[in-house]
C-alpha positions as CSV (number, residue, x, y, z in Angstrom):
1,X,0.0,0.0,0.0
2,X,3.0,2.4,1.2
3,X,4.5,1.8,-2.3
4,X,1.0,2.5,-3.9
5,X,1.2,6.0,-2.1
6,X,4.8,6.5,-3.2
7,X,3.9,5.9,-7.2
8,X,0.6,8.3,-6.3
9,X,3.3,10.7,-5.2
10,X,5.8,10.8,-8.0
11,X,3.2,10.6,-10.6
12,X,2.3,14.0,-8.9
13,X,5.4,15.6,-9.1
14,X,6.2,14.3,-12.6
15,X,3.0,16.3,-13.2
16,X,4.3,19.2,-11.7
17,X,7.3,19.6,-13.3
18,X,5.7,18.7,-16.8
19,X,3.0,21.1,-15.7
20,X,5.8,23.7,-14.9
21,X,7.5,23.3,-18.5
22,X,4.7,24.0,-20.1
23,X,3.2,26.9,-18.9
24,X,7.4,28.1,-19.1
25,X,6.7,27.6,-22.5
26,X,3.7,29.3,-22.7
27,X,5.2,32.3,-20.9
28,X,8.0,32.5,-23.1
29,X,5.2,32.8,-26.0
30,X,3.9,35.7,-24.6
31,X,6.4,37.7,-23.9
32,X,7.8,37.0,-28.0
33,X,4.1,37.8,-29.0
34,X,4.9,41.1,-27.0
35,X,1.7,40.1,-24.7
36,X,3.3,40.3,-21.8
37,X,6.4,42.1,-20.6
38,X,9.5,40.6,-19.5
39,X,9.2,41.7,-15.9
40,X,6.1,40.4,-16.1
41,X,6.8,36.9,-17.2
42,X,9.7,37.0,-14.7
43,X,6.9,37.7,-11.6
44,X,4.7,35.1,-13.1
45,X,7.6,32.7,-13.0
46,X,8.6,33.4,-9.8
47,X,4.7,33.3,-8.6
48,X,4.4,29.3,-10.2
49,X,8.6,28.1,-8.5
50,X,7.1,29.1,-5.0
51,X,3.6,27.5,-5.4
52,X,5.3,24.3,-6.9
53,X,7.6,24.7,-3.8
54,X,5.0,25.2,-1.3
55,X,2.9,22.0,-2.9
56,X,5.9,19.8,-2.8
57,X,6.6,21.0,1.2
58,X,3.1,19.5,1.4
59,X,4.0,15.9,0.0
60,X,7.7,15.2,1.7
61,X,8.0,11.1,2.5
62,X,5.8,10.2,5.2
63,X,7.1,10.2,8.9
64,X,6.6,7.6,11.3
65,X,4.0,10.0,12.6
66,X,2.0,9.6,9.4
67,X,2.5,5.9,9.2
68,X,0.9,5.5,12.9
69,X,-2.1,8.0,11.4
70,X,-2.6,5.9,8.5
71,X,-1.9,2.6,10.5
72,X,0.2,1.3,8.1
73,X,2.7,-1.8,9.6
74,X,6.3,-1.1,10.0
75,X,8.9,-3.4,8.4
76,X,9.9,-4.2,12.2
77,X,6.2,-5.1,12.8
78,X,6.3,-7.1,9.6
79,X,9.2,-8.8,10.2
80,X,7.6,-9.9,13.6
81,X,4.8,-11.2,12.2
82,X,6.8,-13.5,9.4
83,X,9.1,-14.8,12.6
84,X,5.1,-15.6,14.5
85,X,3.8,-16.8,11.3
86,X,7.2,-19.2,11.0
87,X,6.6,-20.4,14.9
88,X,3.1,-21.4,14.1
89,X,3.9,-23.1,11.1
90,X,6.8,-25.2,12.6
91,X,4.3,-26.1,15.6
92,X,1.6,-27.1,13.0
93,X,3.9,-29.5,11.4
94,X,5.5,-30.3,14.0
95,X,2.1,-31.8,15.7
């Protein structure tokens, strides 16, 4: 599920950045087409790096914090259960 979350993630920020290009591109249109000023593109540049910035703040790697919210199992907690589940089994067979 975690690795789920991660893809979710980076297909996000792949559509950022792709996002980003393109309205680069369209900027640098409009300033050739004299529709919009060089300072002006600049601010409108500067205006989409600090919302990209601010959204990825929003989606750093989650914490343990987040994985105890979402009660998602650590690979500790995994790796406990396999030994457990490797106990049982040996006592099954073992009967």
């Amino acid at each position: 599920m975690i690795e789920d979350f991660k893809k979710i993630i980076f297909l996000g920020l792949g559509s950022a950045a792709y996002t980003y290009e393109k309205i680069s591109d369209i900027i640098e249109n409009l300033v050739k087409k004299g529709q919009l000023t060089v300072d002006e593109a600049k601010d409108l540049s500067e205006e989409l790096k600090r919302n990209i910035k601010e959204k990825d703040e929003s989606t750093k790697p989650l914490s343990k914090k987040d994985a105890d919210i979402m009660n998602f199992v650590t690979r500790d907690e995994l790796e406990e259960i396999k030994v457990k589940l490797l106990e049982l089994e040996n006592k099954i067979n073992n009967k």
